[in-house]
ZAMARGU-4260 file (C-alpha; in steps of 0.2 Angstrom, whole numbers, plus 5000, padded with zeros to 4 digits):
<rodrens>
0) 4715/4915/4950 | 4706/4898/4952 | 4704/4888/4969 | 4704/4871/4968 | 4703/4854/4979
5) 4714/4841/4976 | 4711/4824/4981 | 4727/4824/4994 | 4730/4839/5005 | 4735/4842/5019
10) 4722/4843/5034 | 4727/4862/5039 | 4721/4867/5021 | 4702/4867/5016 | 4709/4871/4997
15) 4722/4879/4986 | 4720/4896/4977 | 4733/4897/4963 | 4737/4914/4956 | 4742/4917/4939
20) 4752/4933/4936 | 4762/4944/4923 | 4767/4962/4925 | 4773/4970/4909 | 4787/4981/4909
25) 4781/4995/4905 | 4767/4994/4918 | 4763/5004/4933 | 4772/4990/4945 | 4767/4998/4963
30) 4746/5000/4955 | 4750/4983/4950 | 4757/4977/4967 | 4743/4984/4975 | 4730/4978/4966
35) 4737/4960/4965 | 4738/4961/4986 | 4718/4968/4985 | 4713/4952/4976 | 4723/4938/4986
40) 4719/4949/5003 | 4699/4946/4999 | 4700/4929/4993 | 4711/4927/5011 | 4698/4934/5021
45) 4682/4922/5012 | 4696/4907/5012 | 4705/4907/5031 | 4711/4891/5028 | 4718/4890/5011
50) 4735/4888/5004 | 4739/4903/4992 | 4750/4901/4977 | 4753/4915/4968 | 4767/4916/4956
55) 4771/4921/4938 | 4780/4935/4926 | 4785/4949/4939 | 4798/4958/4930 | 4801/4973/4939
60) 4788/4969/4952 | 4792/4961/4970 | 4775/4955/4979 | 4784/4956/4996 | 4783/4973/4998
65) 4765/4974/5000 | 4764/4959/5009 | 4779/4954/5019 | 4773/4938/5027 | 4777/4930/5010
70) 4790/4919/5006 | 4795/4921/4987 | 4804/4904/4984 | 4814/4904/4967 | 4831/4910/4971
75) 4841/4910/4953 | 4840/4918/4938 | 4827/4913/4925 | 4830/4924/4911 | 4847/4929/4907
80) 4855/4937/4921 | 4840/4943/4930 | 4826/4935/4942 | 4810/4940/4933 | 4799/4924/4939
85) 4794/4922/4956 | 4786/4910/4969 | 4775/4914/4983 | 4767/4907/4998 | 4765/4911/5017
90) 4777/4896/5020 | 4795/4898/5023 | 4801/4878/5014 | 4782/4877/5004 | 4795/4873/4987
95) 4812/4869/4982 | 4814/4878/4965 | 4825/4869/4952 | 4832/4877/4935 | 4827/4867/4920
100) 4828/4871/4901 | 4817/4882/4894 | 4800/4875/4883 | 4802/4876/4866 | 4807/4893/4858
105) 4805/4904/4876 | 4817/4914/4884 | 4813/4912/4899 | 4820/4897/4911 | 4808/4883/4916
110) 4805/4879/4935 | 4801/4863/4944 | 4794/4867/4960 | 4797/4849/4971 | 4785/4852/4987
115) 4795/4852/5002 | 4781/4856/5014 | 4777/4846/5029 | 4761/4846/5036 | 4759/4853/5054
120) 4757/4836/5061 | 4773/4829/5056 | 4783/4845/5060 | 4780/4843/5077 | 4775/4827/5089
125) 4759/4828/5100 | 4764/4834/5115 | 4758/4826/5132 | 4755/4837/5148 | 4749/4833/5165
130) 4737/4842/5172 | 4727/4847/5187 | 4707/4847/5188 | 4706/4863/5199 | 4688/4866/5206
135) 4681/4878/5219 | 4678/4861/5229 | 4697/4855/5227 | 4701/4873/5232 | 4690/4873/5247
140) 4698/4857/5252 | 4715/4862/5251 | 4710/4878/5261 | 4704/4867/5275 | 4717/4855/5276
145) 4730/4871/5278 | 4718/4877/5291 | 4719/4864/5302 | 4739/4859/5298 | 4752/4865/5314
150) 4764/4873/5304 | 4774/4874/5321 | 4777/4855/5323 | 4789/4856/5305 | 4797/4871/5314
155) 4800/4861/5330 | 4807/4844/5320 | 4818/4854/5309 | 4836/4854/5311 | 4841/4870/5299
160) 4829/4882/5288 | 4832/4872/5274 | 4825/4857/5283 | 4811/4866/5288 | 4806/4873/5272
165) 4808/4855/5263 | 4796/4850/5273 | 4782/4863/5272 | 4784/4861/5254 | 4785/4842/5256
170) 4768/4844/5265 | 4760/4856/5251 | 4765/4845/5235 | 4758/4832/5247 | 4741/4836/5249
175) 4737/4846/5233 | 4742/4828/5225 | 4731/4818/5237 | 4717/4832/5233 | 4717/4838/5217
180) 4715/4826/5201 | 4726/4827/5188 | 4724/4818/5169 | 4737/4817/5155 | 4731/4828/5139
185) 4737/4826/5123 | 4738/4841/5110 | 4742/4842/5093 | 4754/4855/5085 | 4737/4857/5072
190) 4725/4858/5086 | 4713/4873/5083 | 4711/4885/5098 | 4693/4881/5100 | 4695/4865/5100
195) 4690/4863/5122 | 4685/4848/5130 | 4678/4832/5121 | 4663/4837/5115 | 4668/4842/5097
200) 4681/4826/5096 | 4667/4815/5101 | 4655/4820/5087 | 4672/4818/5076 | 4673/4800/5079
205) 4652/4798/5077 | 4655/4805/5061 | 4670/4792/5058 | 4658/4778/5064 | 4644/4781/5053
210) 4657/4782/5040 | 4660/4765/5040 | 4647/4757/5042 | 4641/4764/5026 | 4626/4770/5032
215) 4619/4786/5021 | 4607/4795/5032 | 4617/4790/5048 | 4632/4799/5040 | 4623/4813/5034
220) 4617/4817/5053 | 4632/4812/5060 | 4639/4826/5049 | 4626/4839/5052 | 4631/4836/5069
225) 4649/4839/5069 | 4646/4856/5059 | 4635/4865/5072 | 4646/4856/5086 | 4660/4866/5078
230) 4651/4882/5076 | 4645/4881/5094 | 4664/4879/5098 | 4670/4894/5087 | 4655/4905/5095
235) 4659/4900/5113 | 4678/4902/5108 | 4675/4922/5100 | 4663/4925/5117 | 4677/4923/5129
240) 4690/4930/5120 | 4676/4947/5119 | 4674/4945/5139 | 4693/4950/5140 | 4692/4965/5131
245) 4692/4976/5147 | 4709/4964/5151 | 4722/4971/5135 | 4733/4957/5140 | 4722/4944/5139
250) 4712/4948/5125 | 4727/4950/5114 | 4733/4933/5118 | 4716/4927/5112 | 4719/4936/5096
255) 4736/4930/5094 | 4733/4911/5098 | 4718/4914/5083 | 4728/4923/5070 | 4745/4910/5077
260) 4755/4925/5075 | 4774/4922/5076 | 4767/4903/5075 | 4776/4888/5085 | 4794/4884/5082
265) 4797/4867/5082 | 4812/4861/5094 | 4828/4853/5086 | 4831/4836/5091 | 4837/4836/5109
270) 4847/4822/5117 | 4854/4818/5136 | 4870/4825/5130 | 4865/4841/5122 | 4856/4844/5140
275) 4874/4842/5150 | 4882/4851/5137 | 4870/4865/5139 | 4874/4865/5156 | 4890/4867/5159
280) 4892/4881/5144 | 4879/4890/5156 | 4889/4889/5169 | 4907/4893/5159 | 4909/4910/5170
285) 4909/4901/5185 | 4923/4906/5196 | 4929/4903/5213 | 4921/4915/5224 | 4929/4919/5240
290) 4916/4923/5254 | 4918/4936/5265 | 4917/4936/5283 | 4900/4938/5292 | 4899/4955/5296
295) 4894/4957/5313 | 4875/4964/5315 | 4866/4972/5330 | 4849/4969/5335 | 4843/4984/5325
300) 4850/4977/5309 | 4843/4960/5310 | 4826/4969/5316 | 4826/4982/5303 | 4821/4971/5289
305) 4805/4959/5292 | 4791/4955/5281 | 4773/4956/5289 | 4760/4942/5285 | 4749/4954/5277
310) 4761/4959/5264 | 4764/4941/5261 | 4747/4938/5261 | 4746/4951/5249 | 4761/4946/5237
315) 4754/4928/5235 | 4736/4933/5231 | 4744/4944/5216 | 4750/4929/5209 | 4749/4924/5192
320) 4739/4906/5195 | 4744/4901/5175 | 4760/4901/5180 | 4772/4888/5176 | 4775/4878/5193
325) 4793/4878/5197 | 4808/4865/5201 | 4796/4865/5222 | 4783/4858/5213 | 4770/4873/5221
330) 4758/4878/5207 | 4754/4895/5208 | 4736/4893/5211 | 4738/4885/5228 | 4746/4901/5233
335) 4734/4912/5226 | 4719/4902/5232 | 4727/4898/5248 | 4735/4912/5254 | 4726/4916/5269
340) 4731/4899/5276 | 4751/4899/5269 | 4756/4916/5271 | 4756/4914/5290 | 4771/4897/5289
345) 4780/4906/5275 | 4779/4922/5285 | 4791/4916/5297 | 4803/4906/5284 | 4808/4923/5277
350) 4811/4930/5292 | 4820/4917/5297 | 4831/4918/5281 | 4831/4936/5284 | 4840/4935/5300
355) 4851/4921/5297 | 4855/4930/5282 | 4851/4913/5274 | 4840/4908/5257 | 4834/4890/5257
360) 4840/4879/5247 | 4826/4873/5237 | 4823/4893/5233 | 4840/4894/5224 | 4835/4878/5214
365) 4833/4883/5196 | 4830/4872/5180 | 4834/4881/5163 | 4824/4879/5150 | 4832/4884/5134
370) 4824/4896/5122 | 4830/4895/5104 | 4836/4913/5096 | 4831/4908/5080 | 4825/4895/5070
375) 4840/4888/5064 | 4855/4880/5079 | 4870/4882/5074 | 4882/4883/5092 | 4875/4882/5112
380) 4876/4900/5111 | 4860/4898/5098 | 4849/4893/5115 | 4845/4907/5126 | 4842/4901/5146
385) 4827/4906/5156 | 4828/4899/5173 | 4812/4892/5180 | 4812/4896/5197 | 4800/4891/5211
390) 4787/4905/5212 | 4786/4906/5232 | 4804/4911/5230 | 4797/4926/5217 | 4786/4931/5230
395) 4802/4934/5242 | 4811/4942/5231 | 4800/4955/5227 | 4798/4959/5246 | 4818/4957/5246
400) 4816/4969/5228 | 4807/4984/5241 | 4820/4982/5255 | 4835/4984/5242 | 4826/4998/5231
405) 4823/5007/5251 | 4838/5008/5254 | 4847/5016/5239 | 4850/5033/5241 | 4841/5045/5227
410) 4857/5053/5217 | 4859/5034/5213 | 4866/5033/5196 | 4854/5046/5186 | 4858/5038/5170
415) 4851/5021/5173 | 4835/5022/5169 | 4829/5003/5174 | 4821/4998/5191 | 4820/5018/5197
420) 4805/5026/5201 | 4799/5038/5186 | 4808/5031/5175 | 4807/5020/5160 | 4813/5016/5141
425) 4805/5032/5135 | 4814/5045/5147 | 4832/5034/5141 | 4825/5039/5122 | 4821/5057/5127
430) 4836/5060/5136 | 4847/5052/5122 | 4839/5061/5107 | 4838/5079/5118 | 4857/5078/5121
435) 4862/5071/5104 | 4849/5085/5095 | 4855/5100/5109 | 4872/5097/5105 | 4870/5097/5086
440) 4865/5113/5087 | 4881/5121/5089 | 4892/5124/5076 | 4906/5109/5070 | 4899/5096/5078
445) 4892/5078/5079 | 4888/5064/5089 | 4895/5045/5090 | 4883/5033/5101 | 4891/5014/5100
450) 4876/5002/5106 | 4887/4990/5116 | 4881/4972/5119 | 4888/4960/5132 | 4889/4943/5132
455) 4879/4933/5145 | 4879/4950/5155 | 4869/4944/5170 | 4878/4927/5169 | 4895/4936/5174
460) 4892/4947/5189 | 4902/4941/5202 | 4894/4940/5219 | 4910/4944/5230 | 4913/4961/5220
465) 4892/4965/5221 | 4894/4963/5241 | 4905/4976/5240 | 4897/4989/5229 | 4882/4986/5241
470) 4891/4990/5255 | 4897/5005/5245 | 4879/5010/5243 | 4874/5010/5261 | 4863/4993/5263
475) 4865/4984/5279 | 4875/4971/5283 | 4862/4958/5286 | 4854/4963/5267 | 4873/4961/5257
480) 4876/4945/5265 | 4858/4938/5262 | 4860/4943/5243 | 4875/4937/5244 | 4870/4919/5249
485) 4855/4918/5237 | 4868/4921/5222 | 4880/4907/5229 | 4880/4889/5229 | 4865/4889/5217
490) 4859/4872/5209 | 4852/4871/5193 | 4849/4858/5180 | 4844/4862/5163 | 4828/4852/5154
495) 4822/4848/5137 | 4807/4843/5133 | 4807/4828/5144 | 4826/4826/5145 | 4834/4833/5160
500) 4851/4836/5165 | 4862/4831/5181 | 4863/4850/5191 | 4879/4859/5195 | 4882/4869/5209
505) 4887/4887/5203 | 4893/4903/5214 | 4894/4914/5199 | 4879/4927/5190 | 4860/4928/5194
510) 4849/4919/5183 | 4837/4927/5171 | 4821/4921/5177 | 4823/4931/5195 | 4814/4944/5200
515) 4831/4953/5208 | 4842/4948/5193 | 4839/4965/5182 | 4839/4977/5200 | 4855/4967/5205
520) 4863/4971/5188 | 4859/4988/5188 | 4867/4989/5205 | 4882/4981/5200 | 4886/4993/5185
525) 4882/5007/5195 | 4899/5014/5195 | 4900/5013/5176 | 4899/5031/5172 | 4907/5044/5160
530) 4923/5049/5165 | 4922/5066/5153 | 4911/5081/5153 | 4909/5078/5134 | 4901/5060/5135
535) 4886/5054/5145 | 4882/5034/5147 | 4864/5029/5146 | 4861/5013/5154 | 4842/5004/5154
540) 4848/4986/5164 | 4859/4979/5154 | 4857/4991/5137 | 4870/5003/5137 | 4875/5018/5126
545) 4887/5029/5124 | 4885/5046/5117 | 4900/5056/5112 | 4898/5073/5108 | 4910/5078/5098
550) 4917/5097/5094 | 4928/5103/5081 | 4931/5086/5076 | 4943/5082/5091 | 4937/5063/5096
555) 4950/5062/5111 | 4939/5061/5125 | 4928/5051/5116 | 4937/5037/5112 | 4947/5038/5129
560) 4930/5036/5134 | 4927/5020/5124 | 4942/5014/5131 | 4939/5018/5149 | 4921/5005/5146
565) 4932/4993/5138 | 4943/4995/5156 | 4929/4994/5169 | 4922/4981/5159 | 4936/4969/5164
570) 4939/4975/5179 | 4922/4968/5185 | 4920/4951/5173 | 4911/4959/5159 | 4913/4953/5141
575) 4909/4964/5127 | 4902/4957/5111 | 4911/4968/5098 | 4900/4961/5084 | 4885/4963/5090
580) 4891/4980/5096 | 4886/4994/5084 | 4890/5012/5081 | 4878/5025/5075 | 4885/5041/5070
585) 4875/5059/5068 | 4885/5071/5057 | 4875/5086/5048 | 4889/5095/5043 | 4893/5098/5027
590) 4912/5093/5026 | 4909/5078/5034 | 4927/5071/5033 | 4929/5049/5036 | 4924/5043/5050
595) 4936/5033/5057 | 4929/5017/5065 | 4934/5013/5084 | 4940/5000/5090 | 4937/4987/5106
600) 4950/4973/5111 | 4957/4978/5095 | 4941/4974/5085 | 4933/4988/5073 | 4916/4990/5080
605) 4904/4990/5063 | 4895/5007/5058 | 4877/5005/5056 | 4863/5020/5046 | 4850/5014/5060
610) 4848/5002/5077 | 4832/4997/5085 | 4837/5006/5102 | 4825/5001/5117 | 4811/4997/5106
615) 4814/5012/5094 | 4825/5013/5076 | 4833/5028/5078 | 4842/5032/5060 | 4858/5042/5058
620) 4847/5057/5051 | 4837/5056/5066 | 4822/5056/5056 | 4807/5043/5061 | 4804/5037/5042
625) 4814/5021/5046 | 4804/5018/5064 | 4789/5021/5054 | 4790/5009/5040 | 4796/4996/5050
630) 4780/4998/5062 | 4769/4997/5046 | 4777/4982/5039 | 4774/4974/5057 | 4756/4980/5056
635) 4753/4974/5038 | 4756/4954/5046 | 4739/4946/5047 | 4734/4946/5064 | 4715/4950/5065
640) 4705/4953/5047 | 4711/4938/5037 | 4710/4926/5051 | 4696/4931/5064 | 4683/4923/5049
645) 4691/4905/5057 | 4680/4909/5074 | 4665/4916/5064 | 4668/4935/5067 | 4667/4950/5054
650) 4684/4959/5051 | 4685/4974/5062 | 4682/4991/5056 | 4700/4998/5055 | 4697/5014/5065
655) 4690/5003/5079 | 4709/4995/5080 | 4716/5013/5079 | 4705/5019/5095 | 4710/4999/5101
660) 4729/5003/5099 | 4726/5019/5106
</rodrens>
């Protein structure tokens, strides 16, 4: 192992530690394996910031099972018909590996390794963001301004609600833009996390004065001076994320953003078309939706559903004031800050849209950021939407979530386990491994759980047919036709980066991003139960399972049941993803016979021996081996010990991260 600096790197590396390495054949290759990952994880913890090369002889040996965050990078054989010589760095495109002829009289191939790294400020472009300069001044300012505004005189000059809630959200925009200051920042895909303020770039460009002007000792204190600036700014850095231990969420984004765990993924190249395009494939399921009729509402069902200033009050203060400001252009803050003074106006906006049984408009405007599945884009169905919705209109929903959860009788679907009181991923897994284990125990029998996946599931719920199953479920009149306005004639535009598309007007699906989106979906496949005493149908929003329980080997029921899902499924818009559907199958018996696959819109749905099921890998012999190794590779990723030495801090103990996890 040596480490050496050569006169070109990139900045994001102090220094490169090459590892030289031959495992004989004969040797103990797990001890060696170990060992080998002991070294390099030391010289990792003494050297954050350096690039690690270790490659070499490995015959039987394959380094990426002790540490899987390494990418091995020579992909052909190099000795006969076998890989024996391998590559490995943390980096996924570090090297393109090129055969050659061997050297001389070995029999072992040579490699050219041509770099095909990028360093971090080339991968991605500075990014440039406008912020506010909040203060407890600006705040107080605001707070004022609200106090004294007559929220009655937008009321009086509006014509409709929507009028009147432009305008009172006009109004806001307007004076936290006259009030609070805002400046452009600019940040750098290699910009450390402590790096806050100007203080440690001013004495970076001190240093890079003195530098030329070629003056010696002014150098040497300039230099002096950037190195405490920068430990002052790891210490300060390490304090505050230590103030959030008593806050688990906050503190492990701290320790994330340190470690970069999962890292940035750096956007594909986005144009003006590729935005359009987007657009209209979100909105491919739209359909023509008939409305119904008004129904027609007494006084006692107008009255019956009416929000209280102190619950707004309440709802607005809860808010997350980080949170991304929607298409309204309301930060978050101004509602948590302000709330005494807005929860009054807004108050009587939705009762007003209550008893009209009318959203504003600029409530059911939505701008979709897209999200890439993976790292590599291939089709529009690669990008995932998540709507950005204005969070005054999150605030309403939840107090709309309390009304619709109220009113929902308690025998309500006992198999859905999302949204209901109680309940929650773990009772799903109980229950599922309970009837599957209670059922094995009888003689000649096993068990058959497809996983089904639907394509764009909350995308496809059609809001006539949702009216209805409301109406079934005992909400009142005024609630159906108030959710059934806020799911129609929605605008939403989609955005990337700084590309933004024209919007389209859309009467079809809720849009993930909504507070309501996962309760109205659960609702909306309520009726999606098992139609045979033999088969139960375990639904968490829009995961579904079904578990088949089979006897003697007679699969009638259950594959009567498969096709009855397949049936409902297209009798209310649903699409099923048959590839992404999976099957597991739980069969101790000794004669176990073939299995014969099923089969959905004529597809054959794939057997699988495990599926990650609500967080959980459940394997077709039930045992948690699978689960565990899985959690320990995840573990083994370097979040805290290799890289908390980058702020300064000692490694923690790992029994204080066992009682932390616990």
């Amino acid at each position: 192992m040596i480490k050496c600096r050569p006169f070109w790197l990139p900045r994001e590396f102090t220094a490169v530690i090459i590892t030289a390495v031959y495992i004989p054949p004969q040797a103990d290759t797990d001890r060696a394996l170990r060992e080998l990952y002991s070294a390099i994880s030391s010289e990792e913890t003494a050297h954050p910031e350096a690039a690690f090369i270790t490659t070499g002889d490995f015959n039987k040996g394959n380094l990426k099972k002790v540490s899987p965050k390494l990418h091995q990078h020579i992909h052909f054989n190099t000795r006969g018909d076998r890989l024996l010589d391998h590559c490995y760095t943390p980096f996924r495109d570090a090297y393109k590996a090129l055969p050659r002829a061997p050297f001389g009289q070995s029999d072992h191939r040579s490699i050219l390794l041509l770099p095909a790294y990028r360093q971090k400020l080339k991968q991605e472009a500075p990014t440039l963001r406008a912020v506010h300069r909040w203060s407890d001044q600006s705040e107080s300012t605001l707070r004022d301004c609200f106090d004294h505004a007559d929220w009655e005189m937008f009321h009086v000059a509006a014509n409709d609600i929507d009028e009147y809630t432009d305008s009172v959200c006009g109004f806001i925009r307007k004076c936290v833009e006259d009030v609070v200051p805002s400046r452009t920042v600019k940040s750098f895909p290699n910009q450390k996390p402590w790096i806050n303020g100007d203080v440690v770039r001013t004495a970076l460009a001190a240093r890079s004065t003195t530098f030329v002007s070629a003056n010696t000792s002014d150098y040497k204190h300039a230099h002096y001076q950037l190195r405490k600036t920068i430990k002052a700014a790891k210490r300060e850095y390490r304090d505050r994320v230590e103030q959030q231990f008593d806050n688990p969420r906050s503190m492990w984004q701290g320790l994330n953003t340190i470690a970069d765990f999962r890292g940035k993924t750096s956007t594909p190249q986005t144009t003006a078309s590729l935005c359009e395009d987007l657009n209209v494939f979100y909105t491919r399921f739209d359909t023509a939706n008939t409305m119904r009729p008004d129904s027609v509402r007494t006084p006692d069902d107008v009255s019956a559903h009416t929000v209280s200033e102190e619950d707004v009050r309440k709802c607005f203060r809860k808010v997350n004031a980080r949170k991304t400001t929607g298409p309204d252009g309301i930060p978050g803050r101004v509602l948590k800050s302000c709330a005494a003074q807005l929860a009054g106006v807004f108050t009587q906006i939705f009762n007003l849209s209550l008893s009209l049984s009318v959203v504003p408009a600029c409530f059911k405007m939505a701008t979709i950021v897209p999200v890439p599945k993976s790292s590599t884009i291939s089709s529009l169905n690669d990008w995932r939407p998540v709507a950005l919705t204005p969070i005054v209109s999150k605030c309403f929903e939840k107090l709309v979530r309390d009304f619709v959860c109220s009113s929902l009788p308690d025998s309500l679907d006992p198999l859905q386990f999302a949204y209901r009181h109680n309940r929650s991923t773990d009772d799903a897994i109980a229950l599922t491994l309970h009837t599957a284990l209670s059922h094995l125990e009888k003689r000649d029998t096993y068990v058959r759980m497809p996983f089904v996946d639907y394509s764009s599931a909350f995308n496809t719920i059609v809001p006539s047919k949702l009216d209805r199953k409301l109406q079934d479920l005992g909400l009142s009149s005024t609630l159906c036709s108030w959710i059934l306005n806020f799911l129609s004639d929605r605008r939403q535009v989609v955005r990337l980066g700084s590309i933004t598309s024209s919007p389209i007007t859309l009467n079809t699906g809720a849009p993930q991003g909504c507070v309501l989106s996962p309760l109205l979906y659960s609702l909306y496949t309520y009726d999606c139960t098992a139609t045979r005493n033999s088969n139960i149908i375990v639904k968490f929003a829009d995961d579904t399972t079904v578990v088949g329980l089979i006897t003697n080997g007679d699969e009638t029921a259950y594959r009567e049941e498969v096709s009855a899902l397949t049936h409902w499924c297209q009798d209310n818009h649903l699409t099923l993803n048959v590839t992404k559907t999976k099957e597991l199958i739980v069969d101790f018996r000794r004669c176990r016979g073939v299995h014969t696959p099923i089969t959905i819109n004529g597809a054959a749905v794939e057997r699988v021996s495990s599926f990650r099921f609500l967080g959980v890998h459940l394997a077709e012999d039930l045992t948690w081996s699978g689960h565990i190794n899985k959690t320990v590779k995840k573990a083994q990723q370097p979040l805290l010990s290799q890289e908390a030495e980058k702020i300064g801090h000692e490694p923690p103990h790992p029994q204080d991260l066992l009682s932390l996890c616990h």
